[in-house]
N, C-alpha and C positions, 0 to 999 in steps of 0.2 A: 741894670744892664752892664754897668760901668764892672759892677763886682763878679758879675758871670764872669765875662771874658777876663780878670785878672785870677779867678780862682782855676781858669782853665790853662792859663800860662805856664806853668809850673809841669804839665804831662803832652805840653806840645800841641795843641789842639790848634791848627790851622785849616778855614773852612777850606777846601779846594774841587772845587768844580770841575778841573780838568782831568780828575782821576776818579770816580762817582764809584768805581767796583775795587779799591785798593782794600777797603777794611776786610773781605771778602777771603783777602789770603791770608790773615791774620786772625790765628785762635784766640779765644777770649778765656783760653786754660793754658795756662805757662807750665806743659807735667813736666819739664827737667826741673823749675826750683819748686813746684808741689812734693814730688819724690825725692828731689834732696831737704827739702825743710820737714818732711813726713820720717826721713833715715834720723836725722838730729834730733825729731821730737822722741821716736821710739828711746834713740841712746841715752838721751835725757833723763826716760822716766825710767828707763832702767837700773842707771847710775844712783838716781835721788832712791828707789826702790832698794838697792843694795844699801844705800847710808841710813836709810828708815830701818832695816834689818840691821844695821851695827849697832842703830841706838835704841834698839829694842821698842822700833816703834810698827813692826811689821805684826807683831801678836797683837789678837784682840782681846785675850782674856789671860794674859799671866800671873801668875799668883806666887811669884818671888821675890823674896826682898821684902815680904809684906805689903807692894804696892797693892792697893785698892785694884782690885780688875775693869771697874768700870773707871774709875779713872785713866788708866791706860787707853781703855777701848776706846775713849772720846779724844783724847792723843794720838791715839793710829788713824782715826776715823779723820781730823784736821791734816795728818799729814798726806795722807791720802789727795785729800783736795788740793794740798800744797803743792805735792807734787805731781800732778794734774796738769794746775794753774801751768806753774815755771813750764815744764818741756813743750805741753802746748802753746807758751805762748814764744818760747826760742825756736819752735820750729815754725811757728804763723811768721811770725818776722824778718823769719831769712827766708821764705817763701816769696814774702813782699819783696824785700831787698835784689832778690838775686833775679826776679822775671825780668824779661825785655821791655821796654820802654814802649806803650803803646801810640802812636800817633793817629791822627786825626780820628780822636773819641774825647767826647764831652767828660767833663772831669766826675759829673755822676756817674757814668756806666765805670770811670777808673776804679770808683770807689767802691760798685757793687762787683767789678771785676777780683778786685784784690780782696776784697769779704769772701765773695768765692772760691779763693784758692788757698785763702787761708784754712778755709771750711774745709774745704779736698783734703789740702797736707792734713790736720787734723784725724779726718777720717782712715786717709793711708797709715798713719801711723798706728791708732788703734786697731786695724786690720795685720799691723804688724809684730803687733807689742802682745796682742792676744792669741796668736798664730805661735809667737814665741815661745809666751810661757803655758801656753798649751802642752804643747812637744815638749818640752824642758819639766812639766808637770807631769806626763806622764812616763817621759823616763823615769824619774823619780820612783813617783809608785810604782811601773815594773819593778826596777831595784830591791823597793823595799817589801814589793810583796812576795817574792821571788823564793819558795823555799829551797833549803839545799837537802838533798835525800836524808840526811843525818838531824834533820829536825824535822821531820815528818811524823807526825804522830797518829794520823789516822781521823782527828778530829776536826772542830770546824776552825776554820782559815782566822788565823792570830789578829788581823784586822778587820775582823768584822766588829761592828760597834757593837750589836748586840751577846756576844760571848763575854763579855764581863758578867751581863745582870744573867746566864744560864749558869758561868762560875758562881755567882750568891746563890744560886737555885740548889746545887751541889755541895756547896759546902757542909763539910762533914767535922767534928768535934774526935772524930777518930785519928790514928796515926796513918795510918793504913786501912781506908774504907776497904770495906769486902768486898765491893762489885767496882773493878777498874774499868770496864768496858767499858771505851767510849763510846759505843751504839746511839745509846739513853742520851747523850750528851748532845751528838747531832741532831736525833730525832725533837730535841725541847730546843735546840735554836730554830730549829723549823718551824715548830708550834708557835715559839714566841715572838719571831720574823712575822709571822702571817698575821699574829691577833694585831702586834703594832700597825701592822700597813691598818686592816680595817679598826683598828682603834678600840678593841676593846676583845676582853678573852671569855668563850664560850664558855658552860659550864661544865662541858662534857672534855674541854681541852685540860680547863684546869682540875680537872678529878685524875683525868688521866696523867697531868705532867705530876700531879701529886702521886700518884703510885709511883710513879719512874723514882721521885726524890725518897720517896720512903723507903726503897727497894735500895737503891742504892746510897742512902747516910745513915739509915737506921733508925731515922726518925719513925716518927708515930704519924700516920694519917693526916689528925688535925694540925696539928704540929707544919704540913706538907704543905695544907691549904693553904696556913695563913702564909708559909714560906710565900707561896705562889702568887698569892694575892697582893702580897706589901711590895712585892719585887717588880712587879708589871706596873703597880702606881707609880713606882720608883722611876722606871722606864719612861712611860708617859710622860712624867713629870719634863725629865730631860730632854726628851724628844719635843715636846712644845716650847720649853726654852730654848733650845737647837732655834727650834723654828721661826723664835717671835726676833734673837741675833742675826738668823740671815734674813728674814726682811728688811730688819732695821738696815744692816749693814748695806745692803742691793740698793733703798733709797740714796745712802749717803752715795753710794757709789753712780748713780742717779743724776745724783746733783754736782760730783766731781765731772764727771764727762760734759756734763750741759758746759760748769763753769770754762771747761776747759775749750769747749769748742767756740764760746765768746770771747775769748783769752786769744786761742789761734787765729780766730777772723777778723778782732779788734789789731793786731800785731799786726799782723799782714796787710791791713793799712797803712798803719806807720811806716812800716818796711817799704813799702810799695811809694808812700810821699816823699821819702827821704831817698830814695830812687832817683824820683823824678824830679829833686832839687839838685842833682848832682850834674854839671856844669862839662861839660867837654875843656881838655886839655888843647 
């Protein structure tokens, strides 16, 4: 009993009978330091974000310098979580710190009040951080997929993933293949867009994307097939490695947000006790 009432000392907890509907005015969400400790968190992992990309720890698969690409990737993927950790847990803390001092409330509901608002800033920020680089993502790609008339060529669009393996498809031993039209060109990123989605290429697509390459490099028929056939395994291949790095990557990312929202909620206690030790002048 003795340790109740000294552990409730500390947030003011005075029984008072003469006032039964006081707590009644008083929210149990403090949003001026949720939204300010939610502004600090975003700026936070923005900042660590920008330092991760100085020290080239923002790629997940670079292959300069001769670094190992998975070793990097397990590098980005740590900092990631680092930087998680840190902004979540500088903006759960001044969340704690900066709320109003709650009176006559048990010092359990203080401490599931300040895990709550730690959680809140948290989630605000996240709502803010990815609202950011959302917008700021997609200027970008407008930018860069933006043609200007003077590089227009009539064919399929410079970023699409799949126009590399329709280039191998094309490629020609000549200086000057005899058939330049790009028709053929867009028509077999089409074909070969369609087979990747359903995962595999009919026989009637690849007979025919084989005329188009024979027609247009001079090759010989069989010669067309196996083009077509080695180049869609090729494809595949990639695309399932694609696949098997953004799951991995979604889990880690997964497990960065959990740690970070136990980070924000854990902090915002502290903040919130250190609060409540602080003594009038």
């Amino acid at each position: 009993m003795e340790s109740n009432v000294a552990s409730a000392e500390y947030v003011g907890f005075r029984p008072d009978t003469s006032h039964p509907d006081r707590e009644a005015h008083a929210s149990g969400v403090s949003w001026g330091a949720v939204i300010g400790g939610a502004f600090v968190a975003a700026a936070f992992y923005l900042i660590l974000l920008a330092l991760g990309a100085g020290l080239g720890l923002s790629a997940l698969s670079p292959w300069s310098n001769g670094v190992s690409a998975s070793a990097v990737g397990i590098a980005a993927l740590i900092w990631l979580i680092v930087t998680e950790v840190i902004a979540s847990a500088m903006g759960g803390y001044l969340t704690g710190r900066l709320r109003t001092k709650w009176a006559l409330i048990h010092t359990d509901e203080v401490f599931f009040r300040d895990t709550a608002n730690g959680f809140l800033s948290w989630a605000v920020a996240l709502v803010l951080t990815v609202g950011f680089l959302t917008s700021a993502g997609a200027s970008m790609v407008g930018d860069a997929t933006r043609v200007r008339p003077a590089q227009t060529t009539g064919a399929a669009a410079v970023m699409d993933p799949n126009a590399y393996y329709v280039d191998l498809l094309f490629r020609s031993d000549l200086t000057a293949p005899a058939n330049q039209d790009p028709a053929p060109r867009v028509e077999a990123l089409r074909i070969f867009a369609n087979a990747l989605r359903q995962n595999q290429l009919s026989a009637a697509d690849q007979t025919y994307l084989a005329q188009l390459i024979a027609a247009s490099t001079a090759v010989s028929q069989s010669d067309a097939q196996k083009r077509v056939s080695d180049v869609f395994t090729q494809a595949q291949q990639t695309e399932d490695t694609a696949r098997k790095v953004t799951a991995r990557v979604l889990l880690w990312f997964f497990l960065a947000l959990m740690l970070g929202a136990l980070s924000a909620s854990y902090a915002a206690t502290i903040g919130g006790r250190q609060r409540d030790h602080v003594k009038a002048v």
